[in-house]
C-alpha beads as a LAMMPS data file, in Angstrom:
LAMMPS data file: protein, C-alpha beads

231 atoms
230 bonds

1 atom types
1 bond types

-500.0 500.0 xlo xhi
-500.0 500.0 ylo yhi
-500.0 500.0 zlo zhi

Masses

1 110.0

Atoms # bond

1 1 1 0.000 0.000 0.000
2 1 1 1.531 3.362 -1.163
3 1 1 1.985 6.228 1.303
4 1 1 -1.146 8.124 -0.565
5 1 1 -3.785 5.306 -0.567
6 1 1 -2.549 4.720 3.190
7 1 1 -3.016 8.187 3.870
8 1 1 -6.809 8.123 2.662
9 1 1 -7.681 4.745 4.277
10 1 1 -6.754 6.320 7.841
11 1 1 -8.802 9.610 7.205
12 1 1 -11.841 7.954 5.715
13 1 1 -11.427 5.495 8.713
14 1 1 -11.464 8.441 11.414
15 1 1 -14.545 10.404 9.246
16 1 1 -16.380 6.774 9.171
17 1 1 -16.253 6.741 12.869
18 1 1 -17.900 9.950 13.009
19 1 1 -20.464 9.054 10.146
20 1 1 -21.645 5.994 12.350
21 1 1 -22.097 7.774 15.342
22 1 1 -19.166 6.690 17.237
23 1 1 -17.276 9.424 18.187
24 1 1 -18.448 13.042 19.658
25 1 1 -16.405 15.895 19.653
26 1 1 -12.297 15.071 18.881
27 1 1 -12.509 12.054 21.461
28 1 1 -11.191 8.568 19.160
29 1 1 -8.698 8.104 16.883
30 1 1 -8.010 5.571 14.102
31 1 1 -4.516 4.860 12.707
32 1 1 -3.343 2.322 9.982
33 1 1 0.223 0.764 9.584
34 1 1 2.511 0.134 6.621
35 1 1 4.126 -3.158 7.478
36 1 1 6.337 -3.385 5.198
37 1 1 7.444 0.101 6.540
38 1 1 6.338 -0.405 10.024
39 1 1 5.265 3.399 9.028
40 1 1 2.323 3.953 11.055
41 1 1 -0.306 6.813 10.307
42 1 1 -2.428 8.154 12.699
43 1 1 -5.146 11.022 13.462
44 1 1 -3.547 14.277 15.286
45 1 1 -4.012 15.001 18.310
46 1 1 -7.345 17.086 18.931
47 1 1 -7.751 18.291 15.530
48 1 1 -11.550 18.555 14.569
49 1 1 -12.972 15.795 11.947
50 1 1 -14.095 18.140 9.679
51 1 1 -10.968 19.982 8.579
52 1 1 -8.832 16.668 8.283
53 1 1 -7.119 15.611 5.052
54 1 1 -5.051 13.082 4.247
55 1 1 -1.777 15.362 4.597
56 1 1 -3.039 15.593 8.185
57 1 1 -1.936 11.889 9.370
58 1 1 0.960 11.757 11.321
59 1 1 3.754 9.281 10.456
60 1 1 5.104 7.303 13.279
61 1 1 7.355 4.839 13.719
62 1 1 6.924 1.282 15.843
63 1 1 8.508 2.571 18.552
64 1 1 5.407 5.445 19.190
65 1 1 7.793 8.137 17.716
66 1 1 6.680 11.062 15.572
67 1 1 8.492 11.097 12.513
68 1 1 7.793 14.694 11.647
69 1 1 6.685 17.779 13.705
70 1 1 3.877 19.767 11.721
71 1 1 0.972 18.076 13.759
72 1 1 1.261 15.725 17.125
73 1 1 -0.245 12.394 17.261
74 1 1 -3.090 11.723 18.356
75 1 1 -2.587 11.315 22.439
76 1 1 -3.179 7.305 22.378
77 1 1 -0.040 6.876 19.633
78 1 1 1.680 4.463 22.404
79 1 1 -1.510 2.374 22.892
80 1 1 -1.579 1.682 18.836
81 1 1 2.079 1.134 18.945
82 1 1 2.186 -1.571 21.785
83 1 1 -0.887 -3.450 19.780
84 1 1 0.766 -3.193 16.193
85 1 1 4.194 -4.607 17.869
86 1 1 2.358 -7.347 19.471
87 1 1 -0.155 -8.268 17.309
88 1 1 1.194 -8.858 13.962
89 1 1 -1.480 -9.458 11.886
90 1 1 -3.754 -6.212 12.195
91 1 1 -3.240 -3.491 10.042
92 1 1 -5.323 -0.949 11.614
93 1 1 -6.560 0.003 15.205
94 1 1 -9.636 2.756 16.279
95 1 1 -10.465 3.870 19.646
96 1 1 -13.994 5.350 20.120
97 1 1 -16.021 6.537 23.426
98 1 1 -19.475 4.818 21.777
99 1 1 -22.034 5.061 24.212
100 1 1 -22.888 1.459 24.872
101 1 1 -18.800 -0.357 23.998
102 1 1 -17.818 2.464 27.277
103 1 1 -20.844 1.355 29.282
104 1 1 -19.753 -2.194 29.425
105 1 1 -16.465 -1.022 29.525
106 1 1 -16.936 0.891 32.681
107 1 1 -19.445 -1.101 33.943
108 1 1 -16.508 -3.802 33.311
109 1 1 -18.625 -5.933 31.920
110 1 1 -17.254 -8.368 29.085
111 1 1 -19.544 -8.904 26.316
112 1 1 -20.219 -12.940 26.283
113 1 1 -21.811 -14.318 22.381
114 1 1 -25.319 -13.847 23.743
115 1 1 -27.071 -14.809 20.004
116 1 1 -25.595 -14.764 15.946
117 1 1 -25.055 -11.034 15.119
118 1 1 -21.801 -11.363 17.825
119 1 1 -21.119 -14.834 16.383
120 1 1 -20.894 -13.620 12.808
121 1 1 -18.095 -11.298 13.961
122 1 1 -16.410 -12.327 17.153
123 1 1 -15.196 -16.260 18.088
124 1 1 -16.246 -15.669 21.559
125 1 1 -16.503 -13.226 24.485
126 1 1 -15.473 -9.631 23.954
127 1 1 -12.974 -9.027 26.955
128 1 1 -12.101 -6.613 29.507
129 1 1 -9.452 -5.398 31.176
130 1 1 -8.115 -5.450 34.689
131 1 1 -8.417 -2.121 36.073
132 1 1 -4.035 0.073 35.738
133 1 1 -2.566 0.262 38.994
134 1 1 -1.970 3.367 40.374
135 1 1 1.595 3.382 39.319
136 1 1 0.335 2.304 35.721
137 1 1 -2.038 5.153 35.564
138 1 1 0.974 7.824 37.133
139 1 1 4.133 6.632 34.896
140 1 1 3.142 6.212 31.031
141 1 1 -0.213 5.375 31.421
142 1 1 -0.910 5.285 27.409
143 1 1 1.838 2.738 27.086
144 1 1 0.558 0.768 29.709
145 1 1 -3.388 0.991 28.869
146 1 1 -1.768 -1.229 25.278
147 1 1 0.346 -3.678 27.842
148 1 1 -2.990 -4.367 29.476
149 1 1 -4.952 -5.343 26.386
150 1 1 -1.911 -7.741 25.579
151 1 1 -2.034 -9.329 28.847
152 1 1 -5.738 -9.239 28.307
153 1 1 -4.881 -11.550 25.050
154 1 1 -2.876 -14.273 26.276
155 1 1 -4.062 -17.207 25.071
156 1 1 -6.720 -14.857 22.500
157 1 1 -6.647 -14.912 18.473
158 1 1 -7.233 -11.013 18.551
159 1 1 -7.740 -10.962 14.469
160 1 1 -10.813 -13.926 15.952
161 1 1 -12.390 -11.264 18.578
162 1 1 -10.943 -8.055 17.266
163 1 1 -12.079 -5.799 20.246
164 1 1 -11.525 -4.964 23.616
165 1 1 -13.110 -2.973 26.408
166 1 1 -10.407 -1.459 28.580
167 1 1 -11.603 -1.015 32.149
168 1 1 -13.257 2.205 32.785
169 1 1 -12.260 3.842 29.626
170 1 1 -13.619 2.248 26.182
171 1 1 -13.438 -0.281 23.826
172 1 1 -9.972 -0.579 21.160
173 1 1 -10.824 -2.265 18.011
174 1 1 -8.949 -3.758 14.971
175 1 1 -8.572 -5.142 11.944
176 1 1 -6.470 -5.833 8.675
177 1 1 -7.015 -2.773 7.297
178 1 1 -8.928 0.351 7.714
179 1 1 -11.969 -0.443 6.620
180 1 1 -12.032 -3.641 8.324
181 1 1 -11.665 -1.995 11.796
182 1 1 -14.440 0.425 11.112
183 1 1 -16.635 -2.383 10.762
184 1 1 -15.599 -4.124 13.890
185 1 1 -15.937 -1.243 15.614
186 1 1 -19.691 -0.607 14.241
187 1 1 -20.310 -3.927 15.213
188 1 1 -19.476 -3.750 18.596
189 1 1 -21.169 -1.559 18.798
190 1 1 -24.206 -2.867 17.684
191 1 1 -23.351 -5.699 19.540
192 1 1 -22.577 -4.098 23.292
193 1 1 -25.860 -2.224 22.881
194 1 1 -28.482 -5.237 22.033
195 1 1 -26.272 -7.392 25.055
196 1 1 -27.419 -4.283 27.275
197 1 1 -30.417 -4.817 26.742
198 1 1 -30.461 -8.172 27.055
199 1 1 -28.631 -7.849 30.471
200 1 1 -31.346 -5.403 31.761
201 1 1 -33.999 -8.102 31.123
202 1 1 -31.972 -10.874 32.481
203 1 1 -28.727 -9.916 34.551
204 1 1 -27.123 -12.921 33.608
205 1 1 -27.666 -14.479 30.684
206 1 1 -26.334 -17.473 29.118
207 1 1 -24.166 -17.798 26.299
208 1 1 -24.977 -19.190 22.921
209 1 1 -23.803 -22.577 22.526
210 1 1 -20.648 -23.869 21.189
211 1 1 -21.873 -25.695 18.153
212 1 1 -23.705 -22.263 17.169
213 1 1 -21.186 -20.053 18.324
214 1 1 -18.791 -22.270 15.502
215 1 1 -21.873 -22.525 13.013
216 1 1 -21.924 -18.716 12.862
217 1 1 -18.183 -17.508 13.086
218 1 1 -16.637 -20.080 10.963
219 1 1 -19.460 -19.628 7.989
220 1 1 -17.465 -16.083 7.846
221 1 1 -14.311 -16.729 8.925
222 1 1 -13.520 -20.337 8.733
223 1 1 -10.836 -22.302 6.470
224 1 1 -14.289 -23.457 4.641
225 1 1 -16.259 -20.014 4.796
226 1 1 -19.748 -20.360 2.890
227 1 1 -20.687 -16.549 3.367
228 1 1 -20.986 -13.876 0.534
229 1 1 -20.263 -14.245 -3.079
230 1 1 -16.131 -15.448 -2.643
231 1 1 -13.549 -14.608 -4.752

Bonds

1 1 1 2
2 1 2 3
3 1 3 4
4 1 4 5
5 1 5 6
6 1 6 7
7 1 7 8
8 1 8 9
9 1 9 10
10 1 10 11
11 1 11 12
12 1 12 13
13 1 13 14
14 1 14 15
15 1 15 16
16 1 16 17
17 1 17 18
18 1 18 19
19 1 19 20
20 1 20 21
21 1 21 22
22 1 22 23
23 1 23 24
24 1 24 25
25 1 25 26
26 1 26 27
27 1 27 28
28 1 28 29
29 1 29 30
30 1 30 31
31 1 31 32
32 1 32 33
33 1 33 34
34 1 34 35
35 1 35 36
36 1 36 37
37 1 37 38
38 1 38 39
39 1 39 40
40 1 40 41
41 1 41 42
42 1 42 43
43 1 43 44
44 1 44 45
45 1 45 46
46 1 46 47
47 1 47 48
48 1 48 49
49 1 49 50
50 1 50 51
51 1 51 52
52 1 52 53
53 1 53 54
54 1 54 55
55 1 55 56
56 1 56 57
57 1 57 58
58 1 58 59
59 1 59 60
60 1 60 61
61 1 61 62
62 1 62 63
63 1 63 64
64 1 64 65
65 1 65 66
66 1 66 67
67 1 67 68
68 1 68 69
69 1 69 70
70 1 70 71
71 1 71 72
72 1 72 73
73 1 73 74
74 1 74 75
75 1 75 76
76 1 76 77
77 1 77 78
78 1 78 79
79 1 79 80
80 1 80 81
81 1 81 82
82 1 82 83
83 1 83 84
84 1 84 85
85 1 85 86
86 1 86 87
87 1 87 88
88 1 88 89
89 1 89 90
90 1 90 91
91 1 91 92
92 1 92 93
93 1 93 94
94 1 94 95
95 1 95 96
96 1 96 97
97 1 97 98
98 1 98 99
99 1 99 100
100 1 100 101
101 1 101 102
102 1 102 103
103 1 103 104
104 1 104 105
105 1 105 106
106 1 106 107
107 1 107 108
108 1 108 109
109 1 109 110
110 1 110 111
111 1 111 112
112 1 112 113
113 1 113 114
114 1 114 115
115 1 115 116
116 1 116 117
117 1 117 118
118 1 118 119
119 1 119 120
120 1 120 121
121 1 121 122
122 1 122 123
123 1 123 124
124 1 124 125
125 1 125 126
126 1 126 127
127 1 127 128
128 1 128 129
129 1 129 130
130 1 130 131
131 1 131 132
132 1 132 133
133 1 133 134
134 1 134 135
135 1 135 136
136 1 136 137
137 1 137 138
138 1 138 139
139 1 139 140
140 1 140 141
141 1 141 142
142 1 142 143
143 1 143 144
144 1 144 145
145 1 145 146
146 1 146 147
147 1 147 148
148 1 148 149
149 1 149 150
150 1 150 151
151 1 151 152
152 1 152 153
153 1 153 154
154 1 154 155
155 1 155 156
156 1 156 157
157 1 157 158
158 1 158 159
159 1 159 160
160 1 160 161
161 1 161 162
162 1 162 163
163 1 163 164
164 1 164 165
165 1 165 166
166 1 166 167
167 1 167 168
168 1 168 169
169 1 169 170
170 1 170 171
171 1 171 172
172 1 172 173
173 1 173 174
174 1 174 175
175 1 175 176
176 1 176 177
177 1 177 178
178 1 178 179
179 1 179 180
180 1 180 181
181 1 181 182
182 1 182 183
183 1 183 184
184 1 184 185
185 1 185 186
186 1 186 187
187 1 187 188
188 1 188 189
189 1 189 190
190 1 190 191
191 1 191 192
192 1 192 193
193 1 193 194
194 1 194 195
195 1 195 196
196 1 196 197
197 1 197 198
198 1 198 199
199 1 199 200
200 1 200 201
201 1 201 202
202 1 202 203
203 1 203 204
204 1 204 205
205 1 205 206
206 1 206 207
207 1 207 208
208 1 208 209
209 1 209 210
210 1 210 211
211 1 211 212
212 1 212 213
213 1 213 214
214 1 214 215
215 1 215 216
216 1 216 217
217 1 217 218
218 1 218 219
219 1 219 220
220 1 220 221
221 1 221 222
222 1 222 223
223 1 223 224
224 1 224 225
225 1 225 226
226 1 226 227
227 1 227 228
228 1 228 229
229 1 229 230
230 1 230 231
């Protein structure tokens, strides 16, 4: 992927999640990564969405670094660095304050496959984070809000549940490319609100069952994937 069409995936990726109601204001930021580079681009830091363009993403490297100085990055930069360095095979991460992904994220609630619009999108249940010590929170808290989704992911596919709901913040989201994040982060949306619902009529509900949980996600997903038109 060329500089340019990088450049236009991240801003359509930050517009989209103003377009689908996800962000308010300058809070969220979406960023995309070169791999072959490991040249990431991300939104600046509390720039309004309406006068972005593409010449407004700042380059970064792995490390969290700015690699020029017209704009600063966007004030989560080290949280999108720890997840590119440590999970491989994403090419793009968003951050949003949607209303019902921060509930259950402050409510610290995970997000368990309660019927098939979570199982189309997410092999399981949508995780949350142990709360940042107070010395997390006081020395390089950013940094350490990404350490806490790895540790969240031991053991965790993240391209198989592509989300997470940090502890009384808001959900992180990601996928292969742009695009592909903005849709996981739509659906979780989608999904976090209906399993509020849910959870208001019965506080604890039961999970879907394995053998529709795989029916669902692998239809999609799966070596064998029946779903949409193909290639």
């Amino acid at each position: 992927m060329t500089d340019e069409t990088l450049r236009a995936a991240v801003l359509q990726a930050n517009l989209d999640t103003v377009r689908y109601g996800l962000v308010l204001s300058t809070f969220g930021n979406a960023s995309g990564i070169d791999r072959e580079t490991g040249r990431i681009l991300i939104k600046p830091s509390g720039v309004p969405y309406d006068s972005l363009t593409p010449e407004d993403m700042v380059p970064c490297d792995l490390d969290g670094r700015a690699l020029d100085n017209r704009l600063r990055p966007s004030s989560d930069l080290a949280t999108h660095a720890v997840l590119y360095r440590e999970f491989p095979g994403i090419g793009a991460v968003i951050h949003t304050h949607s209303t019902y992904a921060t509930i259950m994220a402050q409510a610290r609630r995970p997000i368990p496959a309660l019927g098939t619009t979570h199982a189309d999108y997410f092999y399981g249940t949508i995780p949350v984070t142990r709360d940042l010590t107070p010395d997390e929170i006081s020395e390089d808290y950013v940094l350490n809000t990404g350490k806490v989704i790895v540790e969240t992911f031991a053991g965790i596919d993240p391209l198989s549940i592509p989300a997470v709901l940090v502890a009384g913040h808001g959900p992180f989201v990601w996928g292969r490319t742009p695009d592909e994040a903005v849709h996981n982060a739509v659906i979780l949306e989608e999904v976090a609100r209906t399993a509020w619902h849910v959870m208001a009529l019965n506080p604890e509900p039961q999970p879907i069952s394995q053998a529709l949980l795989d029916r669902h996600y692998l239809r999609k997903h799966g070596a064998q994937a029946t779903y949409g038109q193909g290639n």
